[in-house]
N, CA, C and O atoms as a MOPAC input file, in Angstrom:
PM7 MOZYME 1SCF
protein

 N     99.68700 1   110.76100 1    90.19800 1
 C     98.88800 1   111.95100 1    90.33800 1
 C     98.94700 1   112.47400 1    91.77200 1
 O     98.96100 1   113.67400 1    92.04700 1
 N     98.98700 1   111.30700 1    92.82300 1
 C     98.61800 1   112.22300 1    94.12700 1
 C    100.12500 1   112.70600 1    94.78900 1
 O    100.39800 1   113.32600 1    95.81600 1
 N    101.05400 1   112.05900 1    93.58600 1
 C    102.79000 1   112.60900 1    94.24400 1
 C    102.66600 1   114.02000 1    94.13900 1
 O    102.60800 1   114.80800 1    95.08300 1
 N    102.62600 1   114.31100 1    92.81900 1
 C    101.94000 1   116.03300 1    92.01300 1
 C    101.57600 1   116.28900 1    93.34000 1
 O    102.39000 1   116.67600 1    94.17900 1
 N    100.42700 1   116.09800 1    93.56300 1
 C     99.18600 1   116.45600 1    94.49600 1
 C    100.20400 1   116.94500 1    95.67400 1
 O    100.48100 1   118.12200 1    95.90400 1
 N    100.73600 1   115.74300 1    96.41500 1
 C    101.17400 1   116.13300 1    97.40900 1
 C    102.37000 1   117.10100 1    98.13000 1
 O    102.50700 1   117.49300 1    99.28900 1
 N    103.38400 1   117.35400 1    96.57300 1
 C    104.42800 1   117.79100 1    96.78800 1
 C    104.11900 1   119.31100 1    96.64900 1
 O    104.87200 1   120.12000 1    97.19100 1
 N    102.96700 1   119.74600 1    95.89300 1
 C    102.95100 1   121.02300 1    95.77600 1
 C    103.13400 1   121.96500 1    97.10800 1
 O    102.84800 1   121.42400 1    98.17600 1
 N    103.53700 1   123.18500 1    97.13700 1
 C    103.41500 1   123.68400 1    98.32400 1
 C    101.78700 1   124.34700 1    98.57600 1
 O    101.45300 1   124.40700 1    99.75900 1
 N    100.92700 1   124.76300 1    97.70500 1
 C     99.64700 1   125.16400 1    97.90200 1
 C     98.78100 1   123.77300 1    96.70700 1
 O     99.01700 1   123.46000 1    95.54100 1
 N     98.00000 1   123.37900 1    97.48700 1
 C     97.16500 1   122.13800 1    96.52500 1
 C     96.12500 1   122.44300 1    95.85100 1
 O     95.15000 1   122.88500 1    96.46000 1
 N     96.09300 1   122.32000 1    94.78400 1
 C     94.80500 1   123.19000 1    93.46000 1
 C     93.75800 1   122.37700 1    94.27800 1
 O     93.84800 1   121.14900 1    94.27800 1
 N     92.47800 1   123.18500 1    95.17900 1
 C     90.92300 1   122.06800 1    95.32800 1
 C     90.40900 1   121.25800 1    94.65300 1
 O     90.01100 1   120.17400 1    95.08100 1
 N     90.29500 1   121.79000 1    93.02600 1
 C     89.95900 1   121.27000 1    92.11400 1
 C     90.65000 1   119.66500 1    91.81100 1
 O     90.01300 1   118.62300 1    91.65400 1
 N     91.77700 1   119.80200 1    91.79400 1
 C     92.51300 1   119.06900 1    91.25000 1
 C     92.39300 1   118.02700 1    92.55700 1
 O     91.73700 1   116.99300 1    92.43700 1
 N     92.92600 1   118.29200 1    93.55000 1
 C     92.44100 1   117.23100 1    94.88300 1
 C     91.37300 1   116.98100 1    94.78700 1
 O     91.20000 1   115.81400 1    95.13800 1
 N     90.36600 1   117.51700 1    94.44600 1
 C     88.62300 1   116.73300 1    94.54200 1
 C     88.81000 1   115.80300 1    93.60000 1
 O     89.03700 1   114.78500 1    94.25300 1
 N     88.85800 1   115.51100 1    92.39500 1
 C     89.22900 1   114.80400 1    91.13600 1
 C     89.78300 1   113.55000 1    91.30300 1
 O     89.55600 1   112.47400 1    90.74900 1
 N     90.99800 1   114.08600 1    92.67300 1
 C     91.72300 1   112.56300 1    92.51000 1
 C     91.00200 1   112.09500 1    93.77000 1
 O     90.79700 1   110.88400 1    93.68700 1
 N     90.62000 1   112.53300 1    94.72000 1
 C     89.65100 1   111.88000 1    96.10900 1
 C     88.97700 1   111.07900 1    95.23700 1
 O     89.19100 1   109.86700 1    95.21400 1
 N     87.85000 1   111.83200 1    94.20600 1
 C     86.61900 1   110.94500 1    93.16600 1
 C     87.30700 1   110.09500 1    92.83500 1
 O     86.76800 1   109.02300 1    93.10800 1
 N     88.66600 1   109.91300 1    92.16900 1
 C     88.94700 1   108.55600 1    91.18500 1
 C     89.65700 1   107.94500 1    91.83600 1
 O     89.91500 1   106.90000 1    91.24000 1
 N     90.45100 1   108.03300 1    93.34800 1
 C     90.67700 1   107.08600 1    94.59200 1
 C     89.43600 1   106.52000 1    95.14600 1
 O     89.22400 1   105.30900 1    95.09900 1
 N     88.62000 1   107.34500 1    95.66200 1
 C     87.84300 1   106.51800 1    96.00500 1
 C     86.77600 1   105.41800 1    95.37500 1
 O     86.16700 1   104.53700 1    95.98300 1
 N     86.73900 1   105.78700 1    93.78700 1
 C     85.60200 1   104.97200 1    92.96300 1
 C     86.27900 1   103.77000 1    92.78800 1
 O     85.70500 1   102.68400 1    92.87100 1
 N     87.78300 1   103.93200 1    92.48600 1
 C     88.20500 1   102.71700 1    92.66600 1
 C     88.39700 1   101.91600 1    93.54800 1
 O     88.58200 1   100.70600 1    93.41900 1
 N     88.35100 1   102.87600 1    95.03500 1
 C     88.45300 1   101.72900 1    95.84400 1
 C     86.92900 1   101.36000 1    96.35500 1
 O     86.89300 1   100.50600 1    97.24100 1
 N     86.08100 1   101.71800 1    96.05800 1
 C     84.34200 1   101.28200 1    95.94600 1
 C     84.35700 1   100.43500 1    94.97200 1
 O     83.64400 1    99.43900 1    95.09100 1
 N     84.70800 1   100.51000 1    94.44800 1
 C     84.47700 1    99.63700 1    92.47600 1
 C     84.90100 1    98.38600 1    92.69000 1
 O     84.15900 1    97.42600 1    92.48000 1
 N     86.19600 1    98.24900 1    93.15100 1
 C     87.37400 1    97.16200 1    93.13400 1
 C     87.89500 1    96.56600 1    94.42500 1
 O     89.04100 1    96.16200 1    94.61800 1
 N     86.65300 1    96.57200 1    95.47600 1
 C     86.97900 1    96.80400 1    96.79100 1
 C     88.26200 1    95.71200 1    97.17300 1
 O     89.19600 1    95.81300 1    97.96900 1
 N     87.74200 1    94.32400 1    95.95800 1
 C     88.80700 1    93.11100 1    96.49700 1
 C     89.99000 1    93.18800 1    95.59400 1
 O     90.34000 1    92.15400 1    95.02400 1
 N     90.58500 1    94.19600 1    95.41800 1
 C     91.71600 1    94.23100 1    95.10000 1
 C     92.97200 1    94.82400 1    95.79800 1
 O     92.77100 1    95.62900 1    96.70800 1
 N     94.04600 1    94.55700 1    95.51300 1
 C     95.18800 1    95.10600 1    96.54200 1
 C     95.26300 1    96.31200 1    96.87100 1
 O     95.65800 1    96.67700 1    97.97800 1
 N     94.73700 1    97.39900 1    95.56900 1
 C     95.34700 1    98.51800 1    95.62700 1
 C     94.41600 1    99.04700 1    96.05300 1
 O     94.46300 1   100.19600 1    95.61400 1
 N     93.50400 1    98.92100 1    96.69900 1
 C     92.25700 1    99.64300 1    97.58300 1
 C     92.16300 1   100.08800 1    98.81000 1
 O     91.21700 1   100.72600 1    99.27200 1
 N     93.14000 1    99.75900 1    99.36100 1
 C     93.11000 1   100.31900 1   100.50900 1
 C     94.27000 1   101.24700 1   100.59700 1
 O     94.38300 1   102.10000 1   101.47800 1
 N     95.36200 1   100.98000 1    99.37600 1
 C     96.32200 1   102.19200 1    99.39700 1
 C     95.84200 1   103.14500 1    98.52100 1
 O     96.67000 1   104.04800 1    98.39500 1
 N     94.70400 1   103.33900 1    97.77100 1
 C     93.77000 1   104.14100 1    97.15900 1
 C     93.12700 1   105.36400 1    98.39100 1
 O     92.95900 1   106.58000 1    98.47900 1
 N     92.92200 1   104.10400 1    99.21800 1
 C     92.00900 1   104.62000 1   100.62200 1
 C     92.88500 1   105.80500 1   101.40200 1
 O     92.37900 1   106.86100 1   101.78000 1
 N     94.44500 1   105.40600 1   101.59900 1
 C     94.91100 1   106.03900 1   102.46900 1
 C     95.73400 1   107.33100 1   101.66100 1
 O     96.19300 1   108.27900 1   102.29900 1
 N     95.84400 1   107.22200 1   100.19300 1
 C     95.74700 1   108.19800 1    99.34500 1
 C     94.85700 1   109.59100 1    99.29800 1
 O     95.16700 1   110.78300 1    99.30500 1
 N     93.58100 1   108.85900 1    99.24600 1
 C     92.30800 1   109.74800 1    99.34600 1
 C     92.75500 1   110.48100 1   100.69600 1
 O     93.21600 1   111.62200 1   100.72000 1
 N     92.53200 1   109.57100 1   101.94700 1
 C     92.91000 1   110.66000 1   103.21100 1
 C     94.12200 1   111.32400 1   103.18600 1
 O     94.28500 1   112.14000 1   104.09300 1
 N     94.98300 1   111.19200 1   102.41000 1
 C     96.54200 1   112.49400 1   102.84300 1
 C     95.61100 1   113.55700 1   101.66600 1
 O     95.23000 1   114.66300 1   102.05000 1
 N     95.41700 1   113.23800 1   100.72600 1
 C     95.07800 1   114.49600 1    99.77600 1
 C     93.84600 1   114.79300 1   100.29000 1
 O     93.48400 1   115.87500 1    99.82800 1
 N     93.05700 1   114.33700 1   101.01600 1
 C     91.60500 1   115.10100 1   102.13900 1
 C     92.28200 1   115.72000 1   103.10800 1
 O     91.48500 1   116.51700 1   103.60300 1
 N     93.14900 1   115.78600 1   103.56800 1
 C     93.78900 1   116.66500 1   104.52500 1
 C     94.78700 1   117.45500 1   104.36900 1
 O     95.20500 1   118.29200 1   105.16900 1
 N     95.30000 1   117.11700 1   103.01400 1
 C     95.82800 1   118.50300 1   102.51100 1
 C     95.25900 1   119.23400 1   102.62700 1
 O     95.80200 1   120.21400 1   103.13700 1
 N     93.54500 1   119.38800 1   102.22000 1
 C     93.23600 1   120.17300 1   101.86400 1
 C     92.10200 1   120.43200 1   102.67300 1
 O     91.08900 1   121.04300 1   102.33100 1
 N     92.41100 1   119.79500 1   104.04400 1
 C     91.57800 1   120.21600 1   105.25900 1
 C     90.09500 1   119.61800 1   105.10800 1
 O     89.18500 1   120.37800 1   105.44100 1
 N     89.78300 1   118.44900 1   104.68200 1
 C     88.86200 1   117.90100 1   104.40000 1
 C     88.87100 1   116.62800 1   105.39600 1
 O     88.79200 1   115.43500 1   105.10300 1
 N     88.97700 1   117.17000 1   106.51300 1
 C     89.13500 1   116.23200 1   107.67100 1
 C     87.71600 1   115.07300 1   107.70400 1
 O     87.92700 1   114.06000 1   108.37100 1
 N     86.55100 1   115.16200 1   107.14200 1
 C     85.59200 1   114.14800 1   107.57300 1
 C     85.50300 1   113.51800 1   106.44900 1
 O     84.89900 1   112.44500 1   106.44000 1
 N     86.08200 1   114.03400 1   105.24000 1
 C     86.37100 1   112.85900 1   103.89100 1
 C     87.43300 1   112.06100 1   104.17100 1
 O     87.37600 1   110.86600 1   103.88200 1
 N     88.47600 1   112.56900 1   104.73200 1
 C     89.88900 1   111.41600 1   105.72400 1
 C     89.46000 1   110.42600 1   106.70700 1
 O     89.88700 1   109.27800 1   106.82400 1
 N     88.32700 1   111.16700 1   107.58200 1
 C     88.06400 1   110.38900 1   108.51500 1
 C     87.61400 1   108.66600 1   107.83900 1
 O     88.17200 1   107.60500 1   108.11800 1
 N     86.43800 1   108.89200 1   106.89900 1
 C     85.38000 1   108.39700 1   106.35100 1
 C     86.41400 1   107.12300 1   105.76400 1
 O     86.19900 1   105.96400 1   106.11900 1
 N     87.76200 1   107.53300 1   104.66000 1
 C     88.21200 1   106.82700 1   104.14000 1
 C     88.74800 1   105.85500 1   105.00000 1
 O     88.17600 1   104.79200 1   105.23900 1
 N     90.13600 1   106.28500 1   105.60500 1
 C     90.48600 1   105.91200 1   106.63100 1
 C     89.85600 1   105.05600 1   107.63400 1
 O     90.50700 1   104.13900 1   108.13500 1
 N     88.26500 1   105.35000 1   108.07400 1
 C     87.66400 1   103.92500 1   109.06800 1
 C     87.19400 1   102.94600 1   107.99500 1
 O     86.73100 1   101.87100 1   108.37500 1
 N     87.28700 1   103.28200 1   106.38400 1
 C     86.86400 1   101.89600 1   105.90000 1
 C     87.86000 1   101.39500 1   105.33800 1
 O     87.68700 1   100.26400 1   104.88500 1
 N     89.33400 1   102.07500 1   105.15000 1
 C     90.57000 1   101.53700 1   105.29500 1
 C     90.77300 1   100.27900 1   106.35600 1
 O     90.89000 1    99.06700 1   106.17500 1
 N     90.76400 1   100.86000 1   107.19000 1
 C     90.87700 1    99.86400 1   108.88800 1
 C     90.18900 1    99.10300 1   109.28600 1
 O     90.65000 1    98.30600 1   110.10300 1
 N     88.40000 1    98.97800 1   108.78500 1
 C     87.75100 1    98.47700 1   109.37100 1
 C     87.32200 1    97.10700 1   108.01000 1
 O     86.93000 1    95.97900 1   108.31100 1
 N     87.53000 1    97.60000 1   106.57000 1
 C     87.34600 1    96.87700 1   105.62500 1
 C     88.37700 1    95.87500 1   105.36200 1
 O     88.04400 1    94.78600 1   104.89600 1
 N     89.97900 1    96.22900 1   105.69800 1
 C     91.07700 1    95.60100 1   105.22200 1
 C     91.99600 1    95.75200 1   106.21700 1
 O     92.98800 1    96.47900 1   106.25200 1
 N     91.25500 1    94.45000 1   107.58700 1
 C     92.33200 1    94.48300 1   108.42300 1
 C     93.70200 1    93.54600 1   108.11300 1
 O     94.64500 1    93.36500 1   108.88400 1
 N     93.55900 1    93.10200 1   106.99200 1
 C     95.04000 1    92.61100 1   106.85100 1
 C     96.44200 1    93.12000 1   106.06900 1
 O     97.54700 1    92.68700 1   105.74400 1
 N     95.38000 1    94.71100 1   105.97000 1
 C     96.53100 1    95.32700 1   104.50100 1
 C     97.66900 1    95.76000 1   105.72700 1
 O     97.43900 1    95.84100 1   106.93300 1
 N     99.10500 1    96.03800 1   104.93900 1
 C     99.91400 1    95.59600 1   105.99400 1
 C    100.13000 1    97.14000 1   106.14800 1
 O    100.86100 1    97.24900 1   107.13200 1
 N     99.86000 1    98.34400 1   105.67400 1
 C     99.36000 1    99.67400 1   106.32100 1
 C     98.82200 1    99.87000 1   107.21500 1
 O     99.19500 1   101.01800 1   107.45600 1
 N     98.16100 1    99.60800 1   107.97700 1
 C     97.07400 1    99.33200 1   108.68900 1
 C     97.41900 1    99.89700 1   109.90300 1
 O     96.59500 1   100.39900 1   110.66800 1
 N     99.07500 1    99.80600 1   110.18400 1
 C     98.98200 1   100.65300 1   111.39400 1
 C     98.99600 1   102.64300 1   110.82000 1
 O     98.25100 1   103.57700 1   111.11800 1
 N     99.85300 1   102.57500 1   110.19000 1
 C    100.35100 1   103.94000 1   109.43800 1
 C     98.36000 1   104.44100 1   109.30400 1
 O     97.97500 1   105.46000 1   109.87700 1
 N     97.58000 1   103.74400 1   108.67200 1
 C     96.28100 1   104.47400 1   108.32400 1
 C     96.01400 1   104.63700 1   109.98500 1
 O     95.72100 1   105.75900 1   110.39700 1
 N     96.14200 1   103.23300 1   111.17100 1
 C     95.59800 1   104.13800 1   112.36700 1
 C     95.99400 1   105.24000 1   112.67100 1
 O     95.24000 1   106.11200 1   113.10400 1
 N     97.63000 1   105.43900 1   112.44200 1
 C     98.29000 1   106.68200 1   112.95400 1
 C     97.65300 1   107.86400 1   112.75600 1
 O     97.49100 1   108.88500 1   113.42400 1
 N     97.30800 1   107.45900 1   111.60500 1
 C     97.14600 1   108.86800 1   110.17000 1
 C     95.75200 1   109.03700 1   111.03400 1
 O     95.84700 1   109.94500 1   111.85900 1
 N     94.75700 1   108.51000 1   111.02800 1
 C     93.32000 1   108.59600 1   112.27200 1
 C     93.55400 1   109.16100 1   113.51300 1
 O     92.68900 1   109.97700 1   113.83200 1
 N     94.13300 1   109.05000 1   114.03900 1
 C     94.88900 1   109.59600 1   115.36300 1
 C     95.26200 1   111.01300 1   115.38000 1
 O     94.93800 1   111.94500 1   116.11500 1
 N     96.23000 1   110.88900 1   114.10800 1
 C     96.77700 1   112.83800 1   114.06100 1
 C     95.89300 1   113.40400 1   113.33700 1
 O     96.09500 1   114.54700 1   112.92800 1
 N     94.33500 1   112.48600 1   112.92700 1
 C     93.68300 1   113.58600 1   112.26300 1
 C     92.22500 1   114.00200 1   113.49300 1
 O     91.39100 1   114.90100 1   113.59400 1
 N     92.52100 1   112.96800 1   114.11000 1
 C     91.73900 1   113.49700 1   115.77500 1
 C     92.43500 1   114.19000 1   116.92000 1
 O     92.04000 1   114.34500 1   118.07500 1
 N     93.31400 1   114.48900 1   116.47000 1
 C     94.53700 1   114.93500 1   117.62800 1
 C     94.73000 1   116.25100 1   116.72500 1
 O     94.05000 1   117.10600 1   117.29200 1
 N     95.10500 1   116.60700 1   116.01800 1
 C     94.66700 1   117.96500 1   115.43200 1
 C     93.89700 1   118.70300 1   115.12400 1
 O     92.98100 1   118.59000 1   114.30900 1
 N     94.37600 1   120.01800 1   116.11900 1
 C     93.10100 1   121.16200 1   116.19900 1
 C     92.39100 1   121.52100 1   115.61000 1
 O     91.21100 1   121.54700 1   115.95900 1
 N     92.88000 1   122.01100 1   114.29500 1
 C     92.57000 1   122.31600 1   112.79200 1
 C     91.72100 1   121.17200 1   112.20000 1
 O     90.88200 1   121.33200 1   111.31400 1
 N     92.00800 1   120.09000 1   112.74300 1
 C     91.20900 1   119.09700 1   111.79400 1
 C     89.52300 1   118.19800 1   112.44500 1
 O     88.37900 1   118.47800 1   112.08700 1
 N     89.85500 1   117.35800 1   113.23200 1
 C     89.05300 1   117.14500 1   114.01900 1
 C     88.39500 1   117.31200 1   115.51300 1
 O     87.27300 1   117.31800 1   116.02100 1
 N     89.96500 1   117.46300 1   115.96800 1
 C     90.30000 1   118.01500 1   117.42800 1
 C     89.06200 1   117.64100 1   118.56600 1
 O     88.14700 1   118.30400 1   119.05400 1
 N     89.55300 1   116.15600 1   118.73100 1
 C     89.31000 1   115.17200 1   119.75800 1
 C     90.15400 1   114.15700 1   120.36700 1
 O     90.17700 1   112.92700 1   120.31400 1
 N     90.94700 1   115.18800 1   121.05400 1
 C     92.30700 1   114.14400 1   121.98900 1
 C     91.92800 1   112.43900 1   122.80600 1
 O     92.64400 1   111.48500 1   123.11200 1
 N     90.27900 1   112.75300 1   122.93700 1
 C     90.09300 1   111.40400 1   123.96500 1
 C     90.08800 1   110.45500 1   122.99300 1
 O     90.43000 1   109.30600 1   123.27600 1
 N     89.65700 1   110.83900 1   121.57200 1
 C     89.29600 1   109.81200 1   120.74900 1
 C     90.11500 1   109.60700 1   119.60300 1
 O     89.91800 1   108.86100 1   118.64400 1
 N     91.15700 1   110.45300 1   119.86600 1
 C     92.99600 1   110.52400 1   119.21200 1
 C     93.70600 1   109.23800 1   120.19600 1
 O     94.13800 1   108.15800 1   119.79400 1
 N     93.67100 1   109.62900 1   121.24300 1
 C     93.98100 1   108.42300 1   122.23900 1
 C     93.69800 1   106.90200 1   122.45900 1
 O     94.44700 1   105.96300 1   122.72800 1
 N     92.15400 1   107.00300 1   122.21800 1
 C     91.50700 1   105.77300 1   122.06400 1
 C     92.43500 1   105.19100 1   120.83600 1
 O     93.09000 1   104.22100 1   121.21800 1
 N     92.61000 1   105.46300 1   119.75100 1
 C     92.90700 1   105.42400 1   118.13900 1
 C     94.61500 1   104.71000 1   118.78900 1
 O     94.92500 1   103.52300 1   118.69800 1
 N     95.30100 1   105.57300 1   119.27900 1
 C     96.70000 1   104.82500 1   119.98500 1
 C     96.76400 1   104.19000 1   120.59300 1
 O     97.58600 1   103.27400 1   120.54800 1
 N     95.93700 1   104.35900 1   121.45300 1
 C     95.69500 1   102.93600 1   122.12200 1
 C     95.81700 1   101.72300 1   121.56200 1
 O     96.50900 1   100.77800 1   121.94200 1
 N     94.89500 1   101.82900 1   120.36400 1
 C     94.56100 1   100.44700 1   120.01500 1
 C     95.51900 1    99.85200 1   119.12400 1
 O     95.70600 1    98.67600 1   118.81100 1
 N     96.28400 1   101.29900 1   118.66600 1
 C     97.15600 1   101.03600 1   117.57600 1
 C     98.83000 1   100.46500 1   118.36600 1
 O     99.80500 1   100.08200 1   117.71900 1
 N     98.75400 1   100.55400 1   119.68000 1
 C    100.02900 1   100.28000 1   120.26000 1
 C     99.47000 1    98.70100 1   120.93300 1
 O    100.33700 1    97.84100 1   121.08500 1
 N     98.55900 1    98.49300 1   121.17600 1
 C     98.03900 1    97.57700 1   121.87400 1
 C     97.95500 1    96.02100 1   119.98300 1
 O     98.38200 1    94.86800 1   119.92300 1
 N     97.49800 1    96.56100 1   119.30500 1
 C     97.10000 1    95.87600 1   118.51200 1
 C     98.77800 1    95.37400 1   117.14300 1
 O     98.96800 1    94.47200 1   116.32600 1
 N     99.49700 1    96.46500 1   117.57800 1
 C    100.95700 1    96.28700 1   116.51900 1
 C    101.84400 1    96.71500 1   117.64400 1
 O    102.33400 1    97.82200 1   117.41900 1
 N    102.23600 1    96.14700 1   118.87800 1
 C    103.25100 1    96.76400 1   119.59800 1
 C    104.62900 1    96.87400 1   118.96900 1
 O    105.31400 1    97.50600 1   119.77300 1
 N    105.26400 1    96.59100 1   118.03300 1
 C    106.27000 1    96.28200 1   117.25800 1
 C    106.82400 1    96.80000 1   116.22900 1
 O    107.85200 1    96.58400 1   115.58700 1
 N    105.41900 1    97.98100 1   116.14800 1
 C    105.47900 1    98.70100 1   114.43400 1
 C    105.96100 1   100.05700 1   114.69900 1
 O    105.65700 1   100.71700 1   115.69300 1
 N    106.50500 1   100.32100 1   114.02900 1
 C    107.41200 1   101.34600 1   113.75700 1
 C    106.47900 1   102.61100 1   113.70600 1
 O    106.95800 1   103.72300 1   113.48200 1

């Protein structure tokens, strides 16, 4: 559903709210399961498709902060970073920075 979602060139709201609800219930529902935190980082690309920068934010710090061993973990900091580092979205460079920081300091190695 969120391939649909993402490949479109304009994203139906409707249809992105729908799948945010049934990404995120599952990853509330099923927190100890694998696919919850790639649920998580699902929810934030289709929240920022559609410019829903503090539903990305939201997912995303309980991505990182719930499942520090999922092996995403840097890619979701990144994804936190360019969503504080963009104007349009959150647009807070000190605290885009902080976010790299930690993410170069904490995975120096990751791609």
């Amino acid at each position: 559903m969120d391939s649909i979602i993402l490949m479109q060139t304009e994203v139906n709201a409707d249809i992105a709210n729908r799948s945010i609800r049934a990404f995120t219930d599952y990853a509330f529902y099923c927190e100890n399961d694998s696919m919850s935190p790639i649920y998580l980082v699902k929810t934030a690309q289709i929240a920022m498709a559609i410019n829903n920068a503090n539903q990305a934010k939201v997912v995303l710090d309980r991505c990182i902060s719930n499942y520090p061993k999922f092996k995403n973990k840097p890619a979701a900091m990144f994804m936190l970073g360019q969503l504080y580092d963009e104007q349009h979205l959150l647009n807070n460079e000190e605290e885009a920075k902080k976010i790299y920081e930690a993410l170069i300091y904490e995975y120096p190695k990751s791609d």
